[in-house]
C-alpha positions as CSV (number, residue, x, y, z in Angstrom):
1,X,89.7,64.1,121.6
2,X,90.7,65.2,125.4
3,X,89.9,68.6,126.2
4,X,94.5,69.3,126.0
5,X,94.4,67.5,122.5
6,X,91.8,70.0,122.0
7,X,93.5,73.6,122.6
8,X,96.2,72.7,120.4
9,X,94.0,73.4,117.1
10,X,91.8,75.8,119.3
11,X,95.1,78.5,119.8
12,X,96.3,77.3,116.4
13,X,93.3,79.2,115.1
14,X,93.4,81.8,117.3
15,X,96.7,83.0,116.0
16,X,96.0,82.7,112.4
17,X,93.4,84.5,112.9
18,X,95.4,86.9,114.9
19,X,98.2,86.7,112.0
20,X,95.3,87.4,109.5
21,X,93.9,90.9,111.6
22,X,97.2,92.2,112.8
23,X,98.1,92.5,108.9
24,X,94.9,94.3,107.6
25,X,95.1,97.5,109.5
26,X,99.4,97.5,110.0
27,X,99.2,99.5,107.1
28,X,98.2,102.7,108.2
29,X,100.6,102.8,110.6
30,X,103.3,103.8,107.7
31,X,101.1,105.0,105.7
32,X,103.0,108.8,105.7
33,X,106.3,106.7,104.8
34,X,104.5,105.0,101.8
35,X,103.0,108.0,100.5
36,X,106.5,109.7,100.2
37,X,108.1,106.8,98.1
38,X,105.3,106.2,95.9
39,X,103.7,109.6,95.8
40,X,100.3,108.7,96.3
41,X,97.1,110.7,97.9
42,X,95.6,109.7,101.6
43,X,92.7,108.2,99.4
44,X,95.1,105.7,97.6
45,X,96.9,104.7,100.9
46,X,93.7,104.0,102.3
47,X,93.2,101.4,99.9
48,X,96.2,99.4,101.6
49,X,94.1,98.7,104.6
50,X,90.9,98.4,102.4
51,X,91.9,96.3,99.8
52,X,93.1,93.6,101.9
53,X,89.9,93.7,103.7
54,X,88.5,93.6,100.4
55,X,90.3,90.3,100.2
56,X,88.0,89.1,102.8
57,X,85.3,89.4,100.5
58,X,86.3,86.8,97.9
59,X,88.2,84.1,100.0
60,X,85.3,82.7,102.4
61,X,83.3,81.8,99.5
62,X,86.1,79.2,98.8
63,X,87.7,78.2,102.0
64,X,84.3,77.9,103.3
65,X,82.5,75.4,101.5
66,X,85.9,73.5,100.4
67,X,86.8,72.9,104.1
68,X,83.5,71.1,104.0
69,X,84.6,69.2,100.6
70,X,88.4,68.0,101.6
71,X,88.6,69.2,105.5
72,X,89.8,72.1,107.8
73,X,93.5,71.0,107.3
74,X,94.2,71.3,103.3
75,X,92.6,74.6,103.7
76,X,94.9,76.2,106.5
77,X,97.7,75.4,104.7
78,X,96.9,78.0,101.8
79,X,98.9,80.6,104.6
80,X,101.6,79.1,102.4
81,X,100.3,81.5,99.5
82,X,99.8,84.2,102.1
83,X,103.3,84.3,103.2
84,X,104.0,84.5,99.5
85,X,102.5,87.6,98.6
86,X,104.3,89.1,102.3
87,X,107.4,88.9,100.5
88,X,105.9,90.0,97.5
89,X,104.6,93.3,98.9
90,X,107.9,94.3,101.1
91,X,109.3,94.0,97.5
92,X,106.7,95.9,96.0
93,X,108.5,98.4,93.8
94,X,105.5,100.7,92.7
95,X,102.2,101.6,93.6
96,X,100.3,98.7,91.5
97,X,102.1,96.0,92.6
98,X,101.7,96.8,96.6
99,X,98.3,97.3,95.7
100,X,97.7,94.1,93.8
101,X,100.0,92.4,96.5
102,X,97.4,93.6,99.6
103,X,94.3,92.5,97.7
104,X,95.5,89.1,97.0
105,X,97.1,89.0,100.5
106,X,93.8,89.5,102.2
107,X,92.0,87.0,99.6
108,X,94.5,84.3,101.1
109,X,94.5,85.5,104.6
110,X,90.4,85.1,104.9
111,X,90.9,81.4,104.9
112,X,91.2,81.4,108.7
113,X,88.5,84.3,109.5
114,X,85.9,81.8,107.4
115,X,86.8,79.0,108.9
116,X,88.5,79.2,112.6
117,X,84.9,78.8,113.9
118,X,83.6,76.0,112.3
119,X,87.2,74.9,114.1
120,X,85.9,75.4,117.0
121,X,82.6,74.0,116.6
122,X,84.7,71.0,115.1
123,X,86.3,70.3,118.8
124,X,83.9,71.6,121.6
125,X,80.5,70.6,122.3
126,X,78.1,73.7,122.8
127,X,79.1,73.3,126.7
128,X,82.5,74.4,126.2
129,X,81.8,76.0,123.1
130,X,81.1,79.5,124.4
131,X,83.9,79.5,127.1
132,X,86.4,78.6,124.1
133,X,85.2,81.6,121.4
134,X,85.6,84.1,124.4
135,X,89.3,83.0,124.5
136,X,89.5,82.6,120.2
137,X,87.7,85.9,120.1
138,X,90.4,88.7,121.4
139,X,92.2,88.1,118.0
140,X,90.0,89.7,115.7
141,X,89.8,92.6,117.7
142,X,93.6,92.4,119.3
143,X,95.1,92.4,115.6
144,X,93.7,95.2,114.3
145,X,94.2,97.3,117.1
146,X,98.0,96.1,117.3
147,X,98.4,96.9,114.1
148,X,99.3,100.7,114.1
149,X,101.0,100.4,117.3
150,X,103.7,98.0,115.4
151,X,103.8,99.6,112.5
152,X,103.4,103.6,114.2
153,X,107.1,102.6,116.2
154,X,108.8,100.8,113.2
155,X,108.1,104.5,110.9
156,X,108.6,106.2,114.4
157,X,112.2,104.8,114.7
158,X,113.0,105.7,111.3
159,X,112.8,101.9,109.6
160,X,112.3,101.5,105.8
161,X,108.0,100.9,105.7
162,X,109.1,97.8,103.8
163,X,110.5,96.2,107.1
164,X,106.8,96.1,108.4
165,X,106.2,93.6,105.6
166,X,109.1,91.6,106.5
167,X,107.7,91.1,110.0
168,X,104.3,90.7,108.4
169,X,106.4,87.5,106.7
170,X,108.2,86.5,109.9
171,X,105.0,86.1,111.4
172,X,103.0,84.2,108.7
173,X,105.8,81.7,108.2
174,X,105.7,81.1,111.7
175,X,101.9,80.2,111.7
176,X,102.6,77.9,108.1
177,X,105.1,75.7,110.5
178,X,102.5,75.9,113.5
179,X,100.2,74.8,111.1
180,X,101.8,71.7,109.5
181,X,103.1,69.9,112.3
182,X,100.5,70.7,114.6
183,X,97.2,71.1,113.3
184,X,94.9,67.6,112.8
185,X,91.9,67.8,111.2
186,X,88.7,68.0,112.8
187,X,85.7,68.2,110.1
188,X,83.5,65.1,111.5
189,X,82.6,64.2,107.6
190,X,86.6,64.2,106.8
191,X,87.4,61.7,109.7
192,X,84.6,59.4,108.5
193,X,86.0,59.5,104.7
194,X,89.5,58.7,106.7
195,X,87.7,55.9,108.3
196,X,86.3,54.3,105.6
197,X,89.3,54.0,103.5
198,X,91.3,52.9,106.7
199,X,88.6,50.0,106.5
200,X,88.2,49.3,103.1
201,X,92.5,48.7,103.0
202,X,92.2,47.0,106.3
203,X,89.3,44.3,105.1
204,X,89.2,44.4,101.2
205,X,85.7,45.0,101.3
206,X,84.7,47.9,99.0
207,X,81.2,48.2,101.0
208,X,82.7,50.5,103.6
209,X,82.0,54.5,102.9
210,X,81.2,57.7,104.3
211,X,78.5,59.8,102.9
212,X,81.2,62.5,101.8
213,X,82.5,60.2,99.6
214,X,79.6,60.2,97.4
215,X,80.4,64.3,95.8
216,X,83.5,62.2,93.8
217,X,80.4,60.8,92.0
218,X,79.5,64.8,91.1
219,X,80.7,66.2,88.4
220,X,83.8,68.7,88.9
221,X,81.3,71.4,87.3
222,X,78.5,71.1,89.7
223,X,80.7,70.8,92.3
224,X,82.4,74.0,91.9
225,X,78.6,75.4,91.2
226,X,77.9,74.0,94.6
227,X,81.0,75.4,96.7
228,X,80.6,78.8,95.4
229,X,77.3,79.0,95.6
230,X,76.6,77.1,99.0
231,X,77.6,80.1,101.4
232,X,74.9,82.5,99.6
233,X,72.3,79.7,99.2
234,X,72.1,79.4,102.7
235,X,72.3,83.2,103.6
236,X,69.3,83.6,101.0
237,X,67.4,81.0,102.9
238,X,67.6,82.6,106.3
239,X,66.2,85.8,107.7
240,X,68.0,85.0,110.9
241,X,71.2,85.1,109.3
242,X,70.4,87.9,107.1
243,X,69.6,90.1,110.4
244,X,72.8,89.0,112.3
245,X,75.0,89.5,109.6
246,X,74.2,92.8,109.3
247,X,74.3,94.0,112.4
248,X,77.9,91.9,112.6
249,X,79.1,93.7,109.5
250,X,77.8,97.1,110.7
251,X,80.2,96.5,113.2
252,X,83.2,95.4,111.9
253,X,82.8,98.1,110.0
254,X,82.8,101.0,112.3
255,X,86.2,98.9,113.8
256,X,88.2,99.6,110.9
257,X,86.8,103.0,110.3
258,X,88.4,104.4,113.3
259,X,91.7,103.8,111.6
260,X,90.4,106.7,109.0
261,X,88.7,109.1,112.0
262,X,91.6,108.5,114.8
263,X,94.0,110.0,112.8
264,X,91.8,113.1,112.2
265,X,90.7,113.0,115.6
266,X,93.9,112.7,117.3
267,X,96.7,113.6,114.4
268,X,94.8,116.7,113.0
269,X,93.4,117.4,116.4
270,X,95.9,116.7,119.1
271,X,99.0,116.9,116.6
272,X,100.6,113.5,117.5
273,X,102.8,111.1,115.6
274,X,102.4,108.1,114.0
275,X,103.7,106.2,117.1
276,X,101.9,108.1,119.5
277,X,98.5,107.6,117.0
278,X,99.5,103.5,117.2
279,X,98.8,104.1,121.2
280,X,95.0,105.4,121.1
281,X,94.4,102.3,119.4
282,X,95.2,99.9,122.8
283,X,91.9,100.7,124.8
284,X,90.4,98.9,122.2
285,X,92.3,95.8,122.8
286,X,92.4,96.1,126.1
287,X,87.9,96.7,126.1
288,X,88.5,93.0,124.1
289,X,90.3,91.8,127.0
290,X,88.3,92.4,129.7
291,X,85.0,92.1,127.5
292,X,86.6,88.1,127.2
293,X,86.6,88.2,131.1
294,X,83.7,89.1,131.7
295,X,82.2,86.8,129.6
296,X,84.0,83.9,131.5
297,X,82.9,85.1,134.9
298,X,79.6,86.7,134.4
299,X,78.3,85.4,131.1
300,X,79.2,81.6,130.6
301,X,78.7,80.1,133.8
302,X,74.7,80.7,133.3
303,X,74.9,79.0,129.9
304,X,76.6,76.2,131.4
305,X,73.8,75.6,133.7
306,X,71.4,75.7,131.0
307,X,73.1,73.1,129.5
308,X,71.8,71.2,132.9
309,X,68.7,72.9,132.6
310,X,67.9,71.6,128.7
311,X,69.9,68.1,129.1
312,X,70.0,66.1,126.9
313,X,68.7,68.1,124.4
314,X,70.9,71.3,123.1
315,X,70.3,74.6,124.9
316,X,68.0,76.9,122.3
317,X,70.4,78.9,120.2
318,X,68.6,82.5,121.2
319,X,70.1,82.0,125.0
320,X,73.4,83.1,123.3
321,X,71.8,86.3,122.8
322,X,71.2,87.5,126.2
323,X,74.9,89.0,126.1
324,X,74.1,91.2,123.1
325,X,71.0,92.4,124.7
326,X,73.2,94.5,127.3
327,X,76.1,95.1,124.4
328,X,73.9,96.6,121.8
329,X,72.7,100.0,123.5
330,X,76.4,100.9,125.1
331,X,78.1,100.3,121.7
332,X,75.9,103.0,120.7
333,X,76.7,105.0,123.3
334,X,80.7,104.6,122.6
335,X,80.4,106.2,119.4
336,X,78.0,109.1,121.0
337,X,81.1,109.4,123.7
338,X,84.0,109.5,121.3
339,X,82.3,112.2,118.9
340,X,81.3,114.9,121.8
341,X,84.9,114.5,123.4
342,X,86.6,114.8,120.0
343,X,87.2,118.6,120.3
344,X,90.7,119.6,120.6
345,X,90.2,121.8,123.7
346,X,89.3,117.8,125.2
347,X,92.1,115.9,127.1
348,X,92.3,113.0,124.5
349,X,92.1,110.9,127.1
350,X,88.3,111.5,126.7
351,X,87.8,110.0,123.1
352,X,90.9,107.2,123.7
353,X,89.1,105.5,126.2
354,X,85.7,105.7,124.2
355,X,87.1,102.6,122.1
356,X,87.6,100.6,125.6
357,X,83.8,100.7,126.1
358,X,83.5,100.5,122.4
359,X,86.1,97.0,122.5
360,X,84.2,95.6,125.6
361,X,80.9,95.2,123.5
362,X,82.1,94.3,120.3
363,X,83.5,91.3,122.0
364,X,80.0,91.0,123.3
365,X,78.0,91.1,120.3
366,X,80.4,89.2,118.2
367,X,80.3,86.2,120.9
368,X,76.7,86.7,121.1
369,X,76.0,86.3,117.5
370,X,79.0,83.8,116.3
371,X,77.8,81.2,119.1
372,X,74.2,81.9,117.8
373,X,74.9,81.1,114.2
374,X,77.4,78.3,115.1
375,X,74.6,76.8,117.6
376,X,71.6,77.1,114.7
377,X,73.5,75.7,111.4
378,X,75.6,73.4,113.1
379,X,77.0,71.4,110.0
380,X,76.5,74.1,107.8
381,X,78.2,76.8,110.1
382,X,81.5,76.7,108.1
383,X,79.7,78.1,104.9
384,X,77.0,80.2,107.4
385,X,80.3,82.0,108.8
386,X,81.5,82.0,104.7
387,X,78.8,84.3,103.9
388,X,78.5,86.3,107.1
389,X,82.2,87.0,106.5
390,X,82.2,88.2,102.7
391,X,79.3,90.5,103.9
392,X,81.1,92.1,107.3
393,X,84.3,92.5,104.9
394,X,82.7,94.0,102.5
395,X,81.3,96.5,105.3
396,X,85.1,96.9,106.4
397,X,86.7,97.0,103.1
398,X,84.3,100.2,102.5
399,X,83.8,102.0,105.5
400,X,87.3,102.8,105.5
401,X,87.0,104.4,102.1
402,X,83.9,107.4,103.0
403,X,85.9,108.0,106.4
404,X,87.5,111.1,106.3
405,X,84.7,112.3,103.5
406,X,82.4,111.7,106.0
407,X,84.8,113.3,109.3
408,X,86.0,116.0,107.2
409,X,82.9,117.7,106.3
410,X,80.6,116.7,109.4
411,X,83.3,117.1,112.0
412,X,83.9,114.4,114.4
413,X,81.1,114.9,116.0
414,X,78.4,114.6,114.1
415,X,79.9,111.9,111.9
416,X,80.3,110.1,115.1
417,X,76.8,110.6,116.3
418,X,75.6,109.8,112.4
419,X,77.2,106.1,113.3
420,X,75.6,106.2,116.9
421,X,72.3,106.8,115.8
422,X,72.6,103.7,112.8
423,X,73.8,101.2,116.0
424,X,70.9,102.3,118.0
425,X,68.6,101.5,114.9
426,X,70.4,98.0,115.2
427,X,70.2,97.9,118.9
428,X,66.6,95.9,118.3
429,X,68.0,93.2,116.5
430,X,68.6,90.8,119.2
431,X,65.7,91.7,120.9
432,X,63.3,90.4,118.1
433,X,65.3,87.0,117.2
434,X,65.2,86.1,120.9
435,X,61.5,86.5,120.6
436,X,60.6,85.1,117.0
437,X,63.7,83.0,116.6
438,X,62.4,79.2,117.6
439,X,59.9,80.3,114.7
440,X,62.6,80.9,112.6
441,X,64.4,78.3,113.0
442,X,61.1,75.6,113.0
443,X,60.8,76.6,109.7
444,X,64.6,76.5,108.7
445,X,65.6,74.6,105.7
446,X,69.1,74.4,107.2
447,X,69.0,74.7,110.9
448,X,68.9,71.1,112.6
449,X,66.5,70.2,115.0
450,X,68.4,67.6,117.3
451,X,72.0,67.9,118.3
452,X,74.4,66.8,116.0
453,X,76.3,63.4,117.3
454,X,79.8,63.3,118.2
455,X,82.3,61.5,116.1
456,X,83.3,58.4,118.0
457,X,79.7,57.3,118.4
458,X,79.5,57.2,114.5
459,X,80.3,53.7,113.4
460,X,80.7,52.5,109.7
461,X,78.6,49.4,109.0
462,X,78.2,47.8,105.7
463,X,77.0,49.4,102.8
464,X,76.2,53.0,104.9
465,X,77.4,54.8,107.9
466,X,75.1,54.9,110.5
């Protein structure tokens, strides 16, 4: 595959995972419009943003493991579903069915947040690998802080909420046609299976498989044992990712908390409007931004000659983690900054641009330890992302919910500093894998010791593949 033939599933994932983000927080951007049809409290209408997320919980430990069963392809196309239930919540007539609608809609839309990077691990060798998540990695963070902006201007201009759905449907029936006439697949074990029966019709002889092949033999019980509980089996098995999945989900977390303590901060504060509240949430994908730029021009290159350095074996997984070393401390600091420049008497300025520095080294850390569980599992990454995912969602399906019960009675300030003094007990978490991880990982049961080999140096001989 040349390195063009290459982006084309690379910025297909990108925007699905764009697509997926930019739907879970759009929510509260109407959430004042909703509340008025339906009559629900603030406490329900946060559930539109957290039971999506919640969504995020249950999907991964299908698409996951299945992607690794019958290929990245078959599984992007469930958007289809996910378009679906779009239409089904911009026709959502009462307060169950919008609900439902948003939990189901997140279930669907996880598909590409479990399995974008084993994508990308699919198509670039650990070389290119981290120059190519920087790029993939602004949509996480670019969707949910878009979100509210689209959805603050569509209540602000006086739109029924239900046309936020609509472009919620525009936008995921553009990815399902991306999807189906552009995406290949890339799972190595898939192409092999491809390859066998091209042979076996080609020659008639029945001795040519792939090793894939052999789960038909499994009984559809086991099998479905084995895909659900693949993602957790491994997560059980490994301190490593244990450790970075937490800190990943702590996180993601405090990200979609801030769309619960901005609008206290800056609506019950400052007094501003919906569209106006959509607006404090660009620093943050603008800190992405440059945070992805950085990495290209500071961060990579030194990888890349470690990739010299190390040739030709792969470069240990714990370099990734230099970047988090300097990321950790300052996203401490960023919620320290945002909480003791939250008083009203405070240009808002002053807690707005918080969430740039705050943006700039979630990127960081995220890169940092994606790459790092990517470079250790290899093979297994798609259901080592599966788990890491369900966990992190579960951190942003919740945080959400004890927001404003946690800013209300605390203040800003100190439920800001609360959340900076939890990152800083985090901050050593990099620190001690790049010290004890080779350890770890000698006495992995699922991290390879020898670089995995690339696809068109894997023939199919006889009875095996080789």
């Amino acid at each position: 595959m040349t390195t063009m033939e290459a982006m084309v599933p690379h910025i297909v994932g990108g925007l699905l995972v764009l697509n997926a983000t930019f739907a879970s927080s759009a929510p509260s951007g109407i959430v004042e419009d909703m509340m008025e049809q339906f009559r629900f409290s603030i406490h329900v209408a946060t559930l539109t943003v957290s039971l999506f997320v919640a969504g995020y919980c249950v999907g991964p430990l299908l698409w996951g493991p299945l992607s690794e069963s019958y290929g990245r392809r078959p599984i992007f196309i469930i958007i289809l579903f996910y378009t679906g239930f779009q239409v089904d919540s911009a026709l959502s007539p009462n307060t169950a069915s919008i609900l439902t609608f948003r939990l189901l809609g997140g279930i669907f839309a996880s598909c590409p947040l479990a399995n974008s990077g084993a994508l990308v691990s699919d198509i670039w060798d650990a070389r290119t690998r981290g120059k190519a998540l920087a790029l993939f990695s602004v949509a996480p963070f670019a969707g949910p802080a878009l979100g509210p902006v689209v959805a603050g201007y569509i209540s602000t201009a006086g739109a029924s909420w239900r046309w936020l759905y609509w472009v919620l449907t525009i936008f995921a029936g553009f990815c399902l046609f991306i999807i189906y006439f552009t995406l290949p697949e890339t799972f190595a074990p898939v192409l092999l299976v491809i390859k066998a029966k091209r042979l076996r019709a080609e020659t008639g002889d029945e001795r040519y498989y792939a090793p894939l092949e052999s789960e038909d033999k499994i009984p559809l019980g086991k099998r479905v044992e084995k895909i659900l509980a693949r993602p957790f089996k491994v997560m059980f098995q490994e301190p490593m990712l244990i450790a970075v999945t937490m800190y990943m989900s702590f996180v993601f977390g405090c990200i979609y908390l801030l769309f619960e303590a901005f609008p206290i901060v800056f609506v019950e504060g400052h007094h501003f409007r919906s569209g106006t509240l959509g607006l404090m949430f660009l620093p943050l994908f603008l800190g992405s931004v440059v945070g992805v730029i950085s990495y290209l021009i500071v961060f990579n290159p030194p990888y890349e000659r470690a990739t010299d350095k190390y040739a030709p074996d792969p470069v240990p997984p714990e370099v990734r983690l230099e970047l988090a070393l300097f990321a950790a401390p300052l996203f401490a600091i960023s919620f320290f900054w945002v909480g003791w420049t939250s008083f009203p008497s405070i240009s808002f300025c002053a807690p707005m641009m918080s969430s740039l520095v705050l943006g700039w080294t979630a990127v960081h850390i995220f890169l940092a330890l994606i790459n790092y569980i990517i470079d250790t599992y290899l093979f297994v990454a798609a259901s080592a992302l599966a788990a890491a995912t369900v966990v992190r969602s579960v951190f942003g399906a919740v945080f959400p919910l004890f927001t404003r019960q946690m800013y209300v009675p605390l203040n800003p300030r100190w439920a800001s500093t609360l959340l900076g003094c939890i990152a800083l007990f985090m901050v050593p978490i990099p620190f001690v894998l790049m010290k004890y991880g080779p350890t770890l990982r000698a006495k992995s049961k699922n991290a390879p010791t020898k670089a995995p080999m690339k696809i068109e140096n894997i023939d199919i001989e006889g009875e095996k593949v080789v």
